[in-house]
DRENDO-1510 file (C-alpha; in Angstrom, 1 decimal, always signed):
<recs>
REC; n; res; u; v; w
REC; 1; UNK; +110.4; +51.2; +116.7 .
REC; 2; UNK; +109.1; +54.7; +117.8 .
REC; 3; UNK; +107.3; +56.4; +115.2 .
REC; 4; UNK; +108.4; +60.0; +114.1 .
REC; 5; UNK; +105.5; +62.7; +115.1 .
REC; 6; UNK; +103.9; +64.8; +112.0 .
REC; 7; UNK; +105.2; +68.2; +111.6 .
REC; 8; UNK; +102.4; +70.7; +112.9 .
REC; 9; UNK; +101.2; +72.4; +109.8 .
REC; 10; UNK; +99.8; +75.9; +110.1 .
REC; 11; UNK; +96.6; +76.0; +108.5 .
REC; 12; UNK; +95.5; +79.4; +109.3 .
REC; 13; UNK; +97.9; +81.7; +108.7 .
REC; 14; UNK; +95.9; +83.8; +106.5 .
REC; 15; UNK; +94.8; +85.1; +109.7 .
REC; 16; UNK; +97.8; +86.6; +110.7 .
REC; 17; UNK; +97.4; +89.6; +107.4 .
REC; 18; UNK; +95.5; +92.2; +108.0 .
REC; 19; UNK; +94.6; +92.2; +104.4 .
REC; 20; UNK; +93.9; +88.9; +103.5 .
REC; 21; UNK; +90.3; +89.6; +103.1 .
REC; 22; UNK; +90.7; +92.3; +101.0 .
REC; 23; UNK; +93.0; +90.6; +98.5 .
REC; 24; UNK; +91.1; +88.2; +98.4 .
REC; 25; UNK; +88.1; +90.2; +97.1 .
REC; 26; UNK; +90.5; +93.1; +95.2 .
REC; 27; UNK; +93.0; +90.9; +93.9 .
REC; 28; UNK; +96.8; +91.1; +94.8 .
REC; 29; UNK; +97.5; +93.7; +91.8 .
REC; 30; UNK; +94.1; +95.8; +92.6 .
REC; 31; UNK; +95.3; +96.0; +96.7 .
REC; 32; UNK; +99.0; +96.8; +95.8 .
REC; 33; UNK; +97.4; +99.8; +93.5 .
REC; 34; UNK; +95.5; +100.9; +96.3 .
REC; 35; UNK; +98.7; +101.0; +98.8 .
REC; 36; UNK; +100.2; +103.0; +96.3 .
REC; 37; UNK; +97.7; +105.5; +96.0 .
REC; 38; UNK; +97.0; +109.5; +97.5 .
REC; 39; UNK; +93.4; +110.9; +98.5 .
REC; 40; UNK; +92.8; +114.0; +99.3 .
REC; 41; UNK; +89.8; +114.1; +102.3 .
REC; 42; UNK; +88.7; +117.9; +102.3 .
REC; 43; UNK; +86.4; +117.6; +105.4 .
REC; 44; UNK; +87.2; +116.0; +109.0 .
REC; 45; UNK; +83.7; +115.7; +110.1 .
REC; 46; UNK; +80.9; +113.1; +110.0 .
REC; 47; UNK; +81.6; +112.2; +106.6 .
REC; 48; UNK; +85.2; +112.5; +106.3 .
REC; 49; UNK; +85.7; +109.9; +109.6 .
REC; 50; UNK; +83.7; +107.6; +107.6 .
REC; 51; UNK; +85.8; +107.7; +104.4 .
REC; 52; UNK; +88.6; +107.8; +106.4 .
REC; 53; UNK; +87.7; +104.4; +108.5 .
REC; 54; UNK; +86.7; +103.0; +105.4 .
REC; 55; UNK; +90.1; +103.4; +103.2 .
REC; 56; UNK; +91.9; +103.3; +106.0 .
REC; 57; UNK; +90.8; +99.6; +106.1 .
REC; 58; UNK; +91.0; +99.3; +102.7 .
REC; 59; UNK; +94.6; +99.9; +103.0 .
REC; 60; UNK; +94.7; +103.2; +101.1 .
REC; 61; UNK; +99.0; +104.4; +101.1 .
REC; 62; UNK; +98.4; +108.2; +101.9 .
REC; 63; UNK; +95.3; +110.2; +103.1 .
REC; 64; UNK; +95.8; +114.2; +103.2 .
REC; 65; UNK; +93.0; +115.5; +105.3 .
REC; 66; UNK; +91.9; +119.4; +105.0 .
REC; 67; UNK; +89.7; +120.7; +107.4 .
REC; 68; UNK; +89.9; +124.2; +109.2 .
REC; 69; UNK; +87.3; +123.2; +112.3 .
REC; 70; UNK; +88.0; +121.8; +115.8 .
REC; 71; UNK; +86.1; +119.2; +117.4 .
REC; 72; UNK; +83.1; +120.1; +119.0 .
REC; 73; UNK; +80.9; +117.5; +121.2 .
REC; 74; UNK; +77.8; +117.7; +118.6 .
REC; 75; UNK; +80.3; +115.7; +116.4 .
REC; 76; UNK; +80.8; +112.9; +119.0 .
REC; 77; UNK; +77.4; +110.9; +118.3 .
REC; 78; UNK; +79.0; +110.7; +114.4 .
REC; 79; UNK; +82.2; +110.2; +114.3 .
REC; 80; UNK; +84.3; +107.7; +115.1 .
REC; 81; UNK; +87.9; +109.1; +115.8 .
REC; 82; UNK; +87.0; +112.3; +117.8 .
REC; 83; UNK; +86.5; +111.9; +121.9 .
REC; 84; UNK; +84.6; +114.4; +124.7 .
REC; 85; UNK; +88.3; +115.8; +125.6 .
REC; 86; UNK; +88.6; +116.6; +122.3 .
REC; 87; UNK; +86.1; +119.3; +122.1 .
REC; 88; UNK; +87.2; +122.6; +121.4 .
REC; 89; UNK; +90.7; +121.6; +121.8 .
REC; 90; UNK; +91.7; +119.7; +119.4 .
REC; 91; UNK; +91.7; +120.5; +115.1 .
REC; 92; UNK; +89.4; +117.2; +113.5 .
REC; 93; UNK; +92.3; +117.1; +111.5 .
REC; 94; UNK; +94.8; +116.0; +114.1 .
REC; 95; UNK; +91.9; +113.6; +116.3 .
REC; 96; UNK; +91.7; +111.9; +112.4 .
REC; 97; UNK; +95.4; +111.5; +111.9 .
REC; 98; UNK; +96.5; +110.4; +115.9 .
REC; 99; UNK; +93.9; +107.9; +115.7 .
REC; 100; UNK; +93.0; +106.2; +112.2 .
REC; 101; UNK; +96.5; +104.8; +112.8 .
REC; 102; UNK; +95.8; +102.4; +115.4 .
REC; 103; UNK; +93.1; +101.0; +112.7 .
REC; 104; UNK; +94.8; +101.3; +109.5 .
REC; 105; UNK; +98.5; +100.8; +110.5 .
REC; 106; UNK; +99.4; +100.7; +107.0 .
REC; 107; UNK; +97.9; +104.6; +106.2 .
REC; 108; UNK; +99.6; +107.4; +106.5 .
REC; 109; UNK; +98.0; +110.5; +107.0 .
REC; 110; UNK; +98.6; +114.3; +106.4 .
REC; 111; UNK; +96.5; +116.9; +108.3 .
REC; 112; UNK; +96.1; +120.7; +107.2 .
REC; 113; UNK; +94.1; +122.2; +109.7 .
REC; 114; UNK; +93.1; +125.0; +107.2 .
REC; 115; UNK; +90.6; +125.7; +104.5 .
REC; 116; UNK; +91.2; +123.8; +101.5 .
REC; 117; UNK; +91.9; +127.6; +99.7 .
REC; 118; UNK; +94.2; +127.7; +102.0 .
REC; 119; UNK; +96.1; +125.1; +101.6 .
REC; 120; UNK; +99.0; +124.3; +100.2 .
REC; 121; UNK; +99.6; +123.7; +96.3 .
REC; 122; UNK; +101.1; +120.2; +96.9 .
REC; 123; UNK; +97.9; +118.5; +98.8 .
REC; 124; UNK; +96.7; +118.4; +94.9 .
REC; 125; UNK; +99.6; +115.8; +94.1 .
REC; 126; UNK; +97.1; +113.1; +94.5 .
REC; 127; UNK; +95.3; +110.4; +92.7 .
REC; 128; UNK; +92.0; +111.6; +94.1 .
REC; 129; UNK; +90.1; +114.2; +95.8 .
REC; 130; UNK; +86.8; +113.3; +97.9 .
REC; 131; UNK; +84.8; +115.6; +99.1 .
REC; 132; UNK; +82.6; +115.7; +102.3 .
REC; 133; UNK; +81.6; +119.4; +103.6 .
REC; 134; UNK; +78.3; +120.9; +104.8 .
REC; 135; UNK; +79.2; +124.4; +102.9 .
REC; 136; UNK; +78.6; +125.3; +99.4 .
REC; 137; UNK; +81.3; +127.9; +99.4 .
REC; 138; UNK; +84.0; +125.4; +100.2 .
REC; 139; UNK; +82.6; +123.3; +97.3 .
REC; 140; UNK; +82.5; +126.2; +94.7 .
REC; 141; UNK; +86.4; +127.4; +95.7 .
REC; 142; UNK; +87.2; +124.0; +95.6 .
REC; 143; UNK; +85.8; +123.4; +91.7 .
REC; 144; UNK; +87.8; +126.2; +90.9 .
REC; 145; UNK; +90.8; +125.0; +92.0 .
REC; 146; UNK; +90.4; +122.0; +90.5 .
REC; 147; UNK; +89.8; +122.9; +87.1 .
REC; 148; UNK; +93.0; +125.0; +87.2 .
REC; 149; UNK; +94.8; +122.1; +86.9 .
REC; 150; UNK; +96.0; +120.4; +84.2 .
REC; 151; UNK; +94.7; +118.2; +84.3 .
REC; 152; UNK; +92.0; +118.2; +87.0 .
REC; 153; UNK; +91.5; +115.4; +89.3 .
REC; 154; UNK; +89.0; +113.1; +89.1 .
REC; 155; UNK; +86.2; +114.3; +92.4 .
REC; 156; UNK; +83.9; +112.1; +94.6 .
REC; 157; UNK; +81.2; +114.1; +96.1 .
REC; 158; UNK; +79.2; +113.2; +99.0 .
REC; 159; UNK; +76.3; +115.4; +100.3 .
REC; 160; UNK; +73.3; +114.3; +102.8 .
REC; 161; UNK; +69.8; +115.4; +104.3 .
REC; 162; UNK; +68.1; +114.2; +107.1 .
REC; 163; UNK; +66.7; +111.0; +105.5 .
REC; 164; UNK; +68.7; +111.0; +101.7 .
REC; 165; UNK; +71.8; +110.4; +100.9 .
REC; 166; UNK; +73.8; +111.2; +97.4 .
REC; 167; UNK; +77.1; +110.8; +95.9 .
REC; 168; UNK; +78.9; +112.1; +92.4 .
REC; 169; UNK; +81.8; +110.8; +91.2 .
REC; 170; UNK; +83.1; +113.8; +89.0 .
REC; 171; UNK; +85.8; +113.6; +86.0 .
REC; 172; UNK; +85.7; +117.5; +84.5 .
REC; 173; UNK; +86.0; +118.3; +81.7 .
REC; 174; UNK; +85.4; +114.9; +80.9 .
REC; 175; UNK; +82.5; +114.9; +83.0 .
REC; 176; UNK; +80.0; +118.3; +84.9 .
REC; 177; UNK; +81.8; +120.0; +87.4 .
REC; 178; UNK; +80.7; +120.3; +90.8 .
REC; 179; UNK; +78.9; +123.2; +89.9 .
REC; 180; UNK; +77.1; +122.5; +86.5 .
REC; 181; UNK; +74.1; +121.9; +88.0 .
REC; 182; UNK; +73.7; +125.3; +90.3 .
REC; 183; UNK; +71.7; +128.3; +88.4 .
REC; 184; UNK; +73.8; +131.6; +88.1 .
REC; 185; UNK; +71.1; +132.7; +90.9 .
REC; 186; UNK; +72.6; +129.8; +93.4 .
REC; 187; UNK; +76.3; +130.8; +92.8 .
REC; 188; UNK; +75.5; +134.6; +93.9 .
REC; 189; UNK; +73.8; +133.8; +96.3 .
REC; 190; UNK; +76.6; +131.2; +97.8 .
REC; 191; UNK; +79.1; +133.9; +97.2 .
REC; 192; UNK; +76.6; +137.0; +99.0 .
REC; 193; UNK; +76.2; +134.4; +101.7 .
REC; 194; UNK; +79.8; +133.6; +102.6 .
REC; 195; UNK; +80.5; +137.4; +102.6 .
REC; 196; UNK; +77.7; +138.1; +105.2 .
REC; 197; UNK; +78.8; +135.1; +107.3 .
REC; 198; UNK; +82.3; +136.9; +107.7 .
REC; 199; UNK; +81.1; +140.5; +108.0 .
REC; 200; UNK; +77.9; +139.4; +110.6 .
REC; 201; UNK; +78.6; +137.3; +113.9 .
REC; 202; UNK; +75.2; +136.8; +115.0 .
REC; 203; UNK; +74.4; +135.2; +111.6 .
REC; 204; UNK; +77.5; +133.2; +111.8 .
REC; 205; UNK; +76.1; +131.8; +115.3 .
REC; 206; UNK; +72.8; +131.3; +114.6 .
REC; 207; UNK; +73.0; +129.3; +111.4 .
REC; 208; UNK; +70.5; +126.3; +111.9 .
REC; 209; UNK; +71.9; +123.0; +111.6 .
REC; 210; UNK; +70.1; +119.6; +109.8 .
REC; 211; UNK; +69.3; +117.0; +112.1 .
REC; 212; UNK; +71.8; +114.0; +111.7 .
REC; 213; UNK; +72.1; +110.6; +113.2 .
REC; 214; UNK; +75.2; +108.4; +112.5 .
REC; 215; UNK; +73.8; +105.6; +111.0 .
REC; 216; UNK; +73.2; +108.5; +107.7 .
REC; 217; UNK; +76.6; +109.7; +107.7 .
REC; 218; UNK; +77.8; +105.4; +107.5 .
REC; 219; UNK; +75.9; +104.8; +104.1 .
REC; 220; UNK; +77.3; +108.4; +102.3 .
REC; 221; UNK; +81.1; +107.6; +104.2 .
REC; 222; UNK; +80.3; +103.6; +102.5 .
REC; 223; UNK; +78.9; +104.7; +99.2 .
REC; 224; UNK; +82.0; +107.2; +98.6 .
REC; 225; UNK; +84.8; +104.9; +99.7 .
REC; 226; UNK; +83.2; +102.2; +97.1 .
REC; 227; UNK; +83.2; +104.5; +94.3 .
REC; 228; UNK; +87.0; +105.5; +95.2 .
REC; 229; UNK; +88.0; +102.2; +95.3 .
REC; 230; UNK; +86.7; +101.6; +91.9 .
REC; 231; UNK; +88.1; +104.7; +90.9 .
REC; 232; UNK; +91.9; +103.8; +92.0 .
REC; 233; UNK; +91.9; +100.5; +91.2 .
REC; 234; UNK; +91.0; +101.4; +87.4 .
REC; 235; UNK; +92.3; +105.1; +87.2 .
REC; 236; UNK; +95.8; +104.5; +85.2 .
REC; 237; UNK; +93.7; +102.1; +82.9 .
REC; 238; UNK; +91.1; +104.7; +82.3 .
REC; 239; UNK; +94.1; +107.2; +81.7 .
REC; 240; UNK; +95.6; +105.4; +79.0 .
REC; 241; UNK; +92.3; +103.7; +77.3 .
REC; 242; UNK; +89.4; +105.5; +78.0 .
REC; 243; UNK; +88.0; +102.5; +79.7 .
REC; 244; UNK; +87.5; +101.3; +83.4 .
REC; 245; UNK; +88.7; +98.2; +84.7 .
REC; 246; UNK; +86.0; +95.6; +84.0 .
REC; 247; UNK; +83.3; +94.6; +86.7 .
REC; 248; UNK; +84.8; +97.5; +89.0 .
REC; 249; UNK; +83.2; +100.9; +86.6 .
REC; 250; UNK; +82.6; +103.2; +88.9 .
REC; 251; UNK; +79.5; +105.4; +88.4 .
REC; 252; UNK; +81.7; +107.9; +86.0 .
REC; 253; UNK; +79.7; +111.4; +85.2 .
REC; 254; UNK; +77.1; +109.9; +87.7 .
REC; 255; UNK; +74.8; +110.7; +90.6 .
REC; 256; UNK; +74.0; +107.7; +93.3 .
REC; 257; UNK; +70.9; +108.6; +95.3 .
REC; 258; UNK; +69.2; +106.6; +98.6 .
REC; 259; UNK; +66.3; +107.7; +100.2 .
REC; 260; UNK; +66.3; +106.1; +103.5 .
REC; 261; UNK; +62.5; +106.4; +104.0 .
REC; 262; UNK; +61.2; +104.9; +101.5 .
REC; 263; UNK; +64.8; +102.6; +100.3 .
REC; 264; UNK; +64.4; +103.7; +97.0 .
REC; 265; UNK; +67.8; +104.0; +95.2 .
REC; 266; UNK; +68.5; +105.8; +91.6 .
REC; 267; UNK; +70.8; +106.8; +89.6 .
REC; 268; UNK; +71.3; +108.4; +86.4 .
REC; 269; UNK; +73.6; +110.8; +84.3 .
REC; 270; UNK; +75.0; +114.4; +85.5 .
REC; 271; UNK; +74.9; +116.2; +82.0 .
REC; 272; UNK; +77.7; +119.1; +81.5 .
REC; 273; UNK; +76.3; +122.5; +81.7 .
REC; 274; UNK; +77.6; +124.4; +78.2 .
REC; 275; UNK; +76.5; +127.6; +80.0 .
REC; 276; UNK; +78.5; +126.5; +83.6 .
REC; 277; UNK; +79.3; +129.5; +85.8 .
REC; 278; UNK; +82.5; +128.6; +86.3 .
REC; 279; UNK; +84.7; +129.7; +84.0 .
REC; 280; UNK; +87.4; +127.0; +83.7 .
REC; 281; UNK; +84.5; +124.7; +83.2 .
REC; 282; UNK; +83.6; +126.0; +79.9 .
REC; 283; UNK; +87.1; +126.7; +78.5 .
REC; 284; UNK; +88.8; +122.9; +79.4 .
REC; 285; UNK; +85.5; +121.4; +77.4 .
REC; 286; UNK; +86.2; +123.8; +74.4 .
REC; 287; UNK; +89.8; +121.7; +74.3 .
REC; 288; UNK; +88.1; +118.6; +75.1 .
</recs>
């Protein structure tokens, strides 16, 4: 009597999802909130490839990407989607959204290869803005914006220096604005500064430039896609309760700081400035 042969049983067909590592550590609800959700990326450099890697792989439905600036080959030892015929060819914007794709097949991307003042009204339709430019001015039209809105969104900002890293993760009025902490001193000067850059070419050109190696721009670009994971997964929660989704707070009205000399991490409150220059600041917490 020939004996029938077992059936062949699959055992690894976890293998065959590209997020089956993810759900396993988000949770099926947490990922399918994160598939649903919108970022705004103002910046398509160093720090915006990073982000942009990293919630790509998250699985992040939607990234609209501002950034005015082509690729130029300083960029190349720092970020990942931008190649040597790229430079001075091709907006960061577009080398982000041709080739983040072939990572994240599940992420869509919209580029606006503008400044974010420029840009249009609806890249604010979004769950989330994250913010990862080297210019102050961008930052301080960008608060301004914001806090025109009713209500504002919610604001991850990543800066870095040579050896430091540090991230916010903004919720005005609720939370400072981006600004709260610059002196009326700073923001004149940031505005008297952006008017010389347009009126005076040889300042424009010779505007020195931080050193920067990638390995830097990886911990911000990691540090800011953590924070806006905790921020999606637990935004409509935090909407309708005032709390965050437990075991996944992110650092709400918070600064995150790493100092890669020394590997001494902090972080602590960003207080609301009562006497903010920005205007919109100080009304929306009167109605707070």
């Amino acid at each position: 009597m020939s004996k029938k042969k077992p059936t062949s049983i699959e055992l690894r067909f976890f293998e065959r999802d590209q997020h089956d590592r993810t759900r396993r550590w988000l949770g099926a609800t947490n990922l399918d909130t994160i598939r649903q959700s919108t970022v705004l990326m103002v910046g398509a450099g160093a720090v915006g490839n990073e982000v942009c890697k990293n919630l790509g792989l998250l699985g992040v439905g939607k990234i609209i990407l501002v950034d005015p600036d082509k690729v130029a080959a300083s960029n190349l030892n720092r970020c990942v989607f931008f190649r040597p015929g790229d430079h001075d060819i091709k907006f960061k914007v577009e080398a982000v959204a041709e080739r983040l794709p072939e990572l994240a097949t599940t992420t869509v991307v919209e580029p606006h290869a503008v400044p974010i003042q420029h840009a249009p009204d609806t890249v604010w339709d979004v769950d989330l803005v994250i913010v990862g430019v080297d210019n102050h001015y961008a930052r301080y039209l960008l608060n301004a914006k914001n806090l025109s809105l009713d209500p504002p969104r919610l604001i991850i900002n990543g800066a870095m220096g040579k050896d430091h890293i540090s991230v916010e993760v903004l919720g005005p009025p609720h939370t400072a604005c981006m600004i709260c902490s610059w002196s009326k001193d700073f923001v004149d000067h940031v505005v008297a500064n952006e008017v010389r850059t347009q009126c005076d070419p040889f300042f424009v050109d010779t505007v020195p430039r931080f050193p920067m190696v990638s390995f830097v721009t990886s911990i911000v670009g990691a540090v800011m896609a953590w924070e806006a994971t905790r921020v999606l997964v637990g935004l409509q929660q935090w909407q309708n309760t005032g709390q965050w989704q437990q075991g996944l707070e992110p650092a709400f009205g918070r600064f995150i700081q790493y100092n890669l000399s020394n590997h001494q991490a902090s972080t602590g409150p960003i207080m609301p400035n009562p006497r903010c220059s920005e205007t919109f600041c100080r009304d929306k917490r009167k109605h707070l």
